[in-house]
Each structure stands twice: as structure tokens, then as C-alpha cells.
N, C-alpha and C positions, 0 to 999 in steps of 0.2 A: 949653031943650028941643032946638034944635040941635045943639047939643053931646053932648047927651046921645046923640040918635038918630046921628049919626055916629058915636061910639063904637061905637054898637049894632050899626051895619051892619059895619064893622071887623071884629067880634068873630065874625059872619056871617060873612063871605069867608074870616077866617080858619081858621074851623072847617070850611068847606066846601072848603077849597083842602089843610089836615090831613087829611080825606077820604079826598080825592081822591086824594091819593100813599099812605096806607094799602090805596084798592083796586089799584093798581100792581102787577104780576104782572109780574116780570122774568124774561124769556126765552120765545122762540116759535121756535116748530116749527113748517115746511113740508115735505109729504111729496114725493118725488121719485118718479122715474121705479122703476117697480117693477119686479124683478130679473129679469131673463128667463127663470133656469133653474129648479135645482128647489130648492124652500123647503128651510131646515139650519140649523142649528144647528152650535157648536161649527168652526165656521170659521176663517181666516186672514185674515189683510186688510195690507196697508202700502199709503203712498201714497208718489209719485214724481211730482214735478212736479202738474201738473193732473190725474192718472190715480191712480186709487185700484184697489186690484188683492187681488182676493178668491178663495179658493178649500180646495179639502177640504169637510170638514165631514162631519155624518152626517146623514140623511131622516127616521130612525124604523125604515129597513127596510136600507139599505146605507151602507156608508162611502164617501167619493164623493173623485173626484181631478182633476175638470174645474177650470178656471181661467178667471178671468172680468177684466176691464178694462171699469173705469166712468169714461166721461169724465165727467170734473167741468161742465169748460164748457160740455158739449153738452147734461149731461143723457141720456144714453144709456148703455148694456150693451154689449160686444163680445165673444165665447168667443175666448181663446185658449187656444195649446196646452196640451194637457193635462200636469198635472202628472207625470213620469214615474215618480214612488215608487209606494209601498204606497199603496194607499185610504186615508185617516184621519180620527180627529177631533183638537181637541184640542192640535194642534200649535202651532207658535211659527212666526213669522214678522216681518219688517221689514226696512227700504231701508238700503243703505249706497249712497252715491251713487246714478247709475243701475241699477245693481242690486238684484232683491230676494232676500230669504233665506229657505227654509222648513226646517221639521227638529222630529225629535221628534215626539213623539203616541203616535196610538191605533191599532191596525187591528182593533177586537173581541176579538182574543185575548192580544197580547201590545203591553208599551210598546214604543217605536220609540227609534233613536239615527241615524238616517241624518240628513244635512244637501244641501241642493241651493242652486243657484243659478241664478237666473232673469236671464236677457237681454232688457230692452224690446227691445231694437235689433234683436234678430233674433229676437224669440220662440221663444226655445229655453231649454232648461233643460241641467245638466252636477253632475252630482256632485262632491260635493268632501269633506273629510274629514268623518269622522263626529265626531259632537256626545263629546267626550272626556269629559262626568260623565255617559258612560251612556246607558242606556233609560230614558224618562221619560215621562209625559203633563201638562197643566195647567202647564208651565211659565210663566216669566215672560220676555220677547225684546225686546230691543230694540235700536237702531244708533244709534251715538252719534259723532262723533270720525271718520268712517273705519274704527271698527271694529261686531263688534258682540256681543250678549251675552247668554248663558242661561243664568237659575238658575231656585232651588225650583222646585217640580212635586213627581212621583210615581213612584216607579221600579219599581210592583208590588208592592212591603214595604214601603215606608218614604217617609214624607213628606221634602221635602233642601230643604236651606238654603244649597247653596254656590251660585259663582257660575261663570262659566267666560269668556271674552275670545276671541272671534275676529279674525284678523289675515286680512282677504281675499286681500292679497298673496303671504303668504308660504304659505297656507290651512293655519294652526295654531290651535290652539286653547292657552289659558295658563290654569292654574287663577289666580283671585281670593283673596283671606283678607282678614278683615277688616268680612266681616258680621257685625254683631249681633245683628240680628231671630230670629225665630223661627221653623220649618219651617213651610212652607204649601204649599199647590197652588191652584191659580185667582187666583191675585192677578191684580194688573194695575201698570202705571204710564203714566206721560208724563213726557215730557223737556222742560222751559221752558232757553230762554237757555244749551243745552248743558250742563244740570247732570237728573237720574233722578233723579225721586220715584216710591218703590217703597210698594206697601200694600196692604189687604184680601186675602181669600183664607180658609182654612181651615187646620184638624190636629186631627185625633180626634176630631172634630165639632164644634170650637170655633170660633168667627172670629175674627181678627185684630184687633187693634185696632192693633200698631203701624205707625208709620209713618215710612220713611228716603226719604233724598238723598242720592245718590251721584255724586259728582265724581269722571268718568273719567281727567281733566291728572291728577290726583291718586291716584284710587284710593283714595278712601276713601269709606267710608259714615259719614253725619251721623245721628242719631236727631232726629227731629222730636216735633212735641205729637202725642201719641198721638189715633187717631180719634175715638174717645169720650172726651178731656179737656173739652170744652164739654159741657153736660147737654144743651142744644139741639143737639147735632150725632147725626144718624141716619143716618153715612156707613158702621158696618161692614157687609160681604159678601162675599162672593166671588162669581168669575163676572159680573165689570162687564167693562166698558172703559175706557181710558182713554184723553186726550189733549191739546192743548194748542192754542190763541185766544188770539191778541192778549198772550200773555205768562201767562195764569191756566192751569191745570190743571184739568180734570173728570172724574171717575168717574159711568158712569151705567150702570143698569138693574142686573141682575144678582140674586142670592142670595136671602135670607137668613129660612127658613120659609117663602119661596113665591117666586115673580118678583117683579121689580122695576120701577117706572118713574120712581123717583126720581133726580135726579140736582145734586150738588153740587160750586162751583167753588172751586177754590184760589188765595189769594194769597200768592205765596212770600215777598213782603216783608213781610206780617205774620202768615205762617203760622198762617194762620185759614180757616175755610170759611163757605159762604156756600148755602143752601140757596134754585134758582131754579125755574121750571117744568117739571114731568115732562115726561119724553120721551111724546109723544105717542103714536096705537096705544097695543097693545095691553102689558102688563107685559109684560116679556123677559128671561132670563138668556142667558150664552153668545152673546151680538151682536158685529158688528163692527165697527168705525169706520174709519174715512177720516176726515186731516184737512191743510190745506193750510197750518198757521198761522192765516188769516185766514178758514177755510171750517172745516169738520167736520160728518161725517155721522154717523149710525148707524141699525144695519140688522140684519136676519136674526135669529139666535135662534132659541128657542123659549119658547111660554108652555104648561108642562103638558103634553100631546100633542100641541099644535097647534105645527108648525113653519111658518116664517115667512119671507116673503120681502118685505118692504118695506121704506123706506129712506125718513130722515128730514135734516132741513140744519136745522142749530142757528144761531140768531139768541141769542146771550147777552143784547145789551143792549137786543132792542126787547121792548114789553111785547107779552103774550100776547094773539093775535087766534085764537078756538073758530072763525072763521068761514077761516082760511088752507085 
């Protein structure tokens, strides 16, 4: 009878410790210091160093060109100068060293094709050439290498699929060839380990499902497992974010028949996804993120009418506490 009841209890811990890691809720969300200015959507954002740097966007009522720096460390809002273009939504933006880059968008009436340049050092901005594939909005931007890069988006007619290289130094712009994908506007991506995973977005009302990696040394775009190749995977959208922790990749919030507050991470070594805890708040399309590698934010949006000015910090690997 010993014997017996020791098994028995065994069989107990067991099944209570199986449990236990089925209730396991990976990822948690704490909310930050809330944005100073005026709640928007369809914003800008890049980070440099500890300072994550957001601005444009539209209220519901105007297109807006203020410019904002959020320290990471501190936990606070700073207004800097304001951005000196057109009002916009919609645009593109991201770091190439200490610099950041905006260009492209929206001003209510027509696409945009100007490009600027932003100085931390002196908080000032400076024109530089215009974006060479054109007037766009819903582009896709990134810096990669020293240089940096805008395709697909929206030109007014026609949904585009090409890509374009900017060279800061020489401040030229080189057409790409050699995507495959399919036209879209709203996508997103994130760059692990200096290699661009591009995906979701839309075209003629469809959503995307494919998904590339593109290697700049090189210049090529790779095709990946397409978004919905797992039956368990509920990654297509448009109007996410993206970015990149500890080597994974994450798409979060966004699109698709209503807002979003789903969000899932990527492993590029076995090019698989992994569905963790919603972003907390409220659904949002059109958000921003700040991410530091090791930190990442996300913020702003809109849910329906309600435009949005809060700001969340992603914990990927602890489990989910309703009480943060």
C-alpha cells in the first residue's frame, strides 16, 4: 500500500506541475509614462541610443508636425523642434547612426516625396534629397548597414512594390530589383542580426500573407514561410509594428476587420512564430514602437475614433501579471 500511494501522489504533483505550466501566459506588459502631447495616430517613431524619437501623425481633426523625444531611462517626454515639412500622417522614418530620417506620407490632400534629416546633437532638421520612387504614403523605412531604405506604400494610383537605397553620405538615392513579394501599403518589418524581415500590409483589399528577408551585404530578398503557412498562425494585417529583442522579431497590434492587440514573435532560426500576451490598453492600429534591442515600447495609434496617447514596455519572457 506504500508503494501504491507513492505512485499515487507522483501522479498528483505531476499533473499539478503539467498544470501549472499550461496556465503560463508568456509576456507582460507595463504601462509608461503617458505621452505629453496630443493623442494620433499614424505617426513616426525611431530609436537612437536610450532616446526613442516620435512625431507627425494625425488627431482626427489636423495633420500635426511637432516632434517629441522619450527618454528611455528616465521614463519621461521632451518636445523637440519641430519637424519643418509639410503636416503629415503616414510617413516613414528610422536611425542611421546618430541620425534620424523622415520622408514621405500624407498631408490630407496629396502623397508626399520630400525626405529630411534630423540632428540629436543640435536639434535641428536639414533637407536633403527627395525620396526618388516618388509621392507615397504607408510606406515601408528602415536603416540598415549605414544606409537606409523605402519601398511599397501608395502613390495616389497604385499600390508599389519597388524598393529604393539611400546613401547618407553622398545623399543619393539607388533604385533596388529583385523583390518578389507582392504590392502592399502598410506593412511593417524589423531587422535581427543586420538581416530585414519585411511582411503584412494590404492591396485591393486583400492582406498579405507573404513574407521576406532581405540581406543588405548582399542585396537580395529571400522568401520565407508564408504568414498563414501554420493553420495556428493569426499573424496577417496591416498597420502593425514591428521590431526586434534579444535576437526574435515582433509584429504587434494593427489591421485586420477591426484593431488589433494581438501580438507575435519570430524565430529566424527556425522560421516559425510564436503567439504571446496582447499588448495591453486598449486594440490599436497605426502605433509606434521604440526599441533598444534589449527594451521595446509601443504606443499611440488609434482604436476607431478614439485616438490614443499611451505607451506600453514589453517584457517577452516573464509571465503575464493583470495586476502591473
Amino acid at each position: 500500500m506504500k508503494i501504491v500511494f507513492t505512485v499515487l501522489l507522483l501522479s498528483i504533483l505531476s499533473i499539478s506541475c503539467s498544470n501549472d505550466d499550461d496556465d503560463f501566459e508568456r509576456g507582460n506588459w507595463i504601462r509608461r509614462s503617458v505621452f505629453d502631447g496630443i493623442p494620433r495616430t499614424n505617426a513616426v517613431s525611431f530609436t537612437i541610443g536610450s532616446k526613442g524619437y516620435m512625431g507627425t501623425g494625425y488627431d482626427g481633426d489636423d495633420y500635426l508636425r511637432d516632434f517629441w523625444e522619450y527618454d528611455i531611462d528616465g521614463n519621461f517626454w521632451v518636445q523637440k523642434a519641430d519637424f519643418p515639412g509639410t503636416p503629415r500622417s503616414a510617413g516613414v522614418a528610422f536611425a542611421i547612426g546618430d541620425k534620424g530620417y523622415l520622408g514621405t506620407g500624407y498631408d490630407g490632400d496629396n502623397e508626399l516625396s520630400d525626405f529630411w534629416e534630423y540632428d540629436t546633437n543640435t536639434n535641428s532638421w536639414s533637407r536633403k534629397a527627395d525620396y526618388a520612387g516618388g509621392v507615397r504614403r504607408e510606406a515601408i523605412g528602415f536603416g540598415v548597414t549605414n544606409h537606409g531604405y523605402i519601398g511599397t506604400g501608395y502613390d495616389g494610383d497604385n499600390d508599389r512594390k519597388d524598393f529604393y537605397k539611400y546613401d547618407p553620405v553622398d545623399d543619393q538615392w539607388e533604385e533596388l530589383v529583385g523583390f518578389g513579394g507582392e504590392k502592399r501599403r502598410s506593412g511593417t518589418s524589423f531587422t535581427i542580426d543586420g538581416l530585414v524581415y519585411i511582411g503584412t500590409g494590404e492591396s485591393n483589399g486583400i492582406y498579405k500573407d507573404d513574407f521576406w528577408m532581405f540581406n543588405p551585404e548582399t542585396e537580395i530578398f529571400t522568401k520565407k514561410e508564408d504568414l498563414d503557412e501554420d493553420d495556428d498562425y493569426n499573424i496577417i494585417r496591416s498597420r502593425a509594428v514591428g521590431f526586434e529583442q534579444h535576437g526574435l522579431g515582433y509584429i504587434v497590434s494593427g489591421y485586420h476587420g477591426g484593431a488589433l492587440h494581438s501580438i507575435w514573435e519570430y524565430n529566424p532560426k527556425n522560421d516559425d512564430w510564436e503567439e504571446i500576451t496582447p499588448l495591453e490598453g486598449v486594440m490599436r492600429q497605426d502605433a509606434i514602437s521604440f526599441s533598444t534591442g534589449d527594451r521595446s515600447f509601443v504606443g499611440m495609434g488609434r482604436s476607431g475614433t478614439i485616438y490614443l496617447d499611451d505607451i506600453y514596455q514589453l517584457f517577452p519572457q516573464q509571465e503575464y501579471d493583470d495586476e502591473d
